[in-house]
C-alpha positions in Angstrom: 177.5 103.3 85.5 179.1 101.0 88.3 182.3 102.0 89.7 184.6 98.8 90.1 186.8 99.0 92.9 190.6 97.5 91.6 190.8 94.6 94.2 186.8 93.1 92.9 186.3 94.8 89.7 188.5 92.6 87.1 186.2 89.7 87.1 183.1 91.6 87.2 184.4 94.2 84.5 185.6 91.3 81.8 182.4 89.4 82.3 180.5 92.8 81.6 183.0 93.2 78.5 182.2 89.5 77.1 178.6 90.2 77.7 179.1 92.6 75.0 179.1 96.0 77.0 181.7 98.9 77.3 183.8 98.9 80.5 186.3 101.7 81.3 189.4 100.8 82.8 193.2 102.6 83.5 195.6 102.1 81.2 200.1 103.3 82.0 198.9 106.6 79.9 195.0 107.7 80.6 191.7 105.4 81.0 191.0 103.7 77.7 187.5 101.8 76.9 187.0 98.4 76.2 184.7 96.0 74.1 185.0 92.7 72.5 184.7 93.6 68.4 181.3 92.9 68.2 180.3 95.4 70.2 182.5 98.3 68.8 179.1 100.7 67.6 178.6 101.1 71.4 182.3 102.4 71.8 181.9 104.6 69.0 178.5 105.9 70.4 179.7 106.3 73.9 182.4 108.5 72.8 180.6 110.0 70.0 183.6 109.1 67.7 183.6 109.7 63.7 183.3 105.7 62.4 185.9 106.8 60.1 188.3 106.7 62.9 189.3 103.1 63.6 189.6 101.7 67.1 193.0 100.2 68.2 193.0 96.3 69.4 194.7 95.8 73.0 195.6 92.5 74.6 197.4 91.1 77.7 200.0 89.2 76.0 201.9 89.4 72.0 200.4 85.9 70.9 197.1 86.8 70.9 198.0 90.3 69.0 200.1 87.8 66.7 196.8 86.2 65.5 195.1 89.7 64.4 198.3 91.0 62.5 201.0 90.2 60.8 204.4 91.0 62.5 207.6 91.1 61.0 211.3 91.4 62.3 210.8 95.2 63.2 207.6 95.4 64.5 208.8 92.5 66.8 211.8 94.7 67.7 210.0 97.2 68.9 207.6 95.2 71.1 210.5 93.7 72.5 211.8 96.8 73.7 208.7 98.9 74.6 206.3 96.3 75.1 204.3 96.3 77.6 204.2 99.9 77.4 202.7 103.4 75.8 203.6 102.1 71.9 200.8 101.5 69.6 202.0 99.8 66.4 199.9 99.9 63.0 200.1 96.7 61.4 198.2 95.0 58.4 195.9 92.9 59.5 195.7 89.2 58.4 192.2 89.4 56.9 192.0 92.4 55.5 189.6 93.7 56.8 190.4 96.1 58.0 193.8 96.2 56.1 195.8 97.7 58.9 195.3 97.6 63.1 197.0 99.4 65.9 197.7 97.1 68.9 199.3 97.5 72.0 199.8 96.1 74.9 199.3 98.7 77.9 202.0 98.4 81.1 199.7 99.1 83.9 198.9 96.1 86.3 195.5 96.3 86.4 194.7 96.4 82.8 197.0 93.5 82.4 194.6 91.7 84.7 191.6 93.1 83.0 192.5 91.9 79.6 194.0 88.5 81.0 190.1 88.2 82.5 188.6 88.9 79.2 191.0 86.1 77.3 190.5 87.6 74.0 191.8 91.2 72.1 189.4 94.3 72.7 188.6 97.0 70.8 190.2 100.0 72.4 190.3 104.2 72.6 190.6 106.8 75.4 187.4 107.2 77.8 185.9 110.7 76.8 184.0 112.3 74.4 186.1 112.3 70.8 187.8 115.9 70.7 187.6 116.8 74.8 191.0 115.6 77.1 191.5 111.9 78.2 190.1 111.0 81.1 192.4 110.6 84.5 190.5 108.9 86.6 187.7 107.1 87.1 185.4 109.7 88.0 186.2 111.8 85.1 184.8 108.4 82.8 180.9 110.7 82.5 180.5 109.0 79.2 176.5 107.6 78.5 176.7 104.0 77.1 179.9 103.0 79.6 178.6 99.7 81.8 181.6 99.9 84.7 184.7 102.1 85.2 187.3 100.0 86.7 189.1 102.4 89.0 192.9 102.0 89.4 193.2 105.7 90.6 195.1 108.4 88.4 196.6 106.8 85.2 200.3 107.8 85.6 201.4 108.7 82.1 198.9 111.3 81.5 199.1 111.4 77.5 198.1 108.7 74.8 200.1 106.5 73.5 203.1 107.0 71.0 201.1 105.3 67.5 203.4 104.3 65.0 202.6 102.9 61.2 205.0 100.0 60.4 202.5 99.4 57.0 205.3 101.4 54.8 208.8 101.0 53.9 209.6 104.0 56.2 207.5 104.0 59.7 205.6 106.7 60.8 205.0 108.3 63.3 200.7 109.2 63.5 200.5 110.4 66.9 203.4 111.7 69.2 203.4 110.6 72.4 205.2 109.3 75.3 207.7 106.7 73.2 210.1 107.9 70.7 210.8 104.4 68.8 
C-alpha cells in the first residue's frame, strides 16, 4: 500500500481509483474508501463488509449526485444547508437498482480535490475492517486490498456521518452522527 503525501497524491490516487483499485483518503469525519462502481467487490473485500450492506456514493459537487438520485424540494433543502458536510442522505435512485442510495458530499479540502480528480461519483465507506473503529489517520488505513492512502493527517470530525432516509413520508434518521437535520 502507497502512502500519498496530500500536496502529490490527488492525481496519482484518482488515476489509481479509475484504474479500478481502492484508494483511501480523509474525509471532514474519519478516512473513507473509494472506488469507481465497478470495482465495489474489492471495497467490500478490503473491509470484509456483509454485501448486504450497501455502499454510499460520494462526489465533489450536487450535479453529478443529481444524475444518480432523484432529489426533491427537501432533500435539496438540506444539501443546501449542510452540504458539503457530515450529512448522508438516502435517496431513491433513478434506475432502480439499487432502489435507494446514500450520497454525500464530504467538506474536507482534500477529498474535494480527490473526487474532483476522479470526475465521476465513487462508491464509498469508512477505511477499516466492518465492526472495528474508523480509521484517523492514514497510518491506521492496515486494510489488505487498499492500493494508496491519501494522507491529509487526522480527519477532524472523528465520527461518521449523520445518515438520514428521505425515501419515506417521514425522514429518518439510520445512523446518528455529527448533523442533526
Amino acid at each position: 500500500m502507497d502512502l500519498l503525501s496530500a500536496e502529490e497524491g490527488v492525481a496519482r490516487a484518482a488515476e489509481l481509483v479509475r484504474a479500478g483499485e481502492v484508494v483511501a483518503f480523509p474525509t471532514d469525519t474519519v478516512y473513507g474508501l473509494a472506488a469507481v462502481p465497478e470495482a465495489a467487490e474489492k471495497v467490500y473485500a478490503a473491509k470484509r463488509r456483509p454485501a448486504d450492506k450497501q455502499l454510499i456514493a460520494m462526489a465533489a459537487s450536487v450535479e453529478p449526485v443529481a444524475e444518480l438520485v432523484e432529489i426533491d424540494e427537501r432533500a435539496r433543502e438540506l444539501m443546501e444547508r449542510w452540504w458539503p458536510g457530515a450529512l448522508t442522505l438516502v435517496l431513491r435512485t433513478h434506475s432502480g437498482a439499487p432502489p435507494t442510495l446514500g450520497v454525500r458530499i464530504p467538506d474536507h479540502p482534500l477529498a474535494l480535490a480527490f473526487l474532483r480528480a476522479v470526475g465521476r461519483p465513487v462508491l464509498t465507506t469508512s477505511a477499516n475492517l466492518s465492526g472495528s473503529p474508523p480509521a484517523m489517520t492514514a497510518q491506521e488505513v492496515a486494510l489488505e486490498g487498499v492500493a494508496a492512502v491519501l494522507d491529509g493527517g487526522r480527519a477532524p470530525g472523528g465520527r461518521p456521518s449523520t445518515v438520514l432516509d428521505l425515501t419515506t413520508e417521514e425522514p429518518r434518521v439510520v445512523r446518528a452522527g455529527p448533523v442533526y437535520p
